[in-house]
C-alpha angles and dihedrals in degrees: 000000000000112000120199108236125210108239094211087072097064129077102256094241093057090049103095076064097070101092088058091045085055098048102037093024097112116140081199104101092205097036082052099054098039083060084055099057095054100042119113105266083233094053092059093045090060092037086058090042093063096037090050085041089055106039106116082053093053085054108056094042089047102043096032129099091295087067095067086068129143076193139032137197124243089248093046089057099041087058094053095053097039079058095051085048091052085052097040095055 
């Protein structure tokens, strides 16, 4: 299920996230969480670190003027749910 972002769609300072949006990046909740539930313990902690780290930055790209859609991008919505997976796990 791993998507190759482009990078030019996402704000410069949330772009080290990237490899974690296109691994947990699943819009399927239960895709998403069975990722979840595979996924190495120490690979969610540090999921949950940069999200945590960024999340005034997560903030301002996903509730910003993108959110309003009535479409979203692939990456908007990677990071969404790559959000959703740091919470979830």
């Amino acid at each position: 299920m791993k998507t190759k972002l482009d990078e030019s769609k996402v704000p410069e300072g949330l772009r080290s996230l990237i490899p974690f949006a296109e691994e947990f990046g699943i819009s399927d909740d239960g895709y998403r969480f069975e990722k979840i539930e595979k996924a190495p313990k120490e690979r969610l902690a540090l999921l949950k670190e940069l999200c945590i780290q960024k999340d005034d930055e997560l903030d301002e790209w996903l509730a910003g003027p993108e959110a309003n859609g009535p479409t979203f991008s692939e990456e908007y919505i990677a990071f969404s749910s790559m959000r959703m997976a740091a919470d979830e796990s």
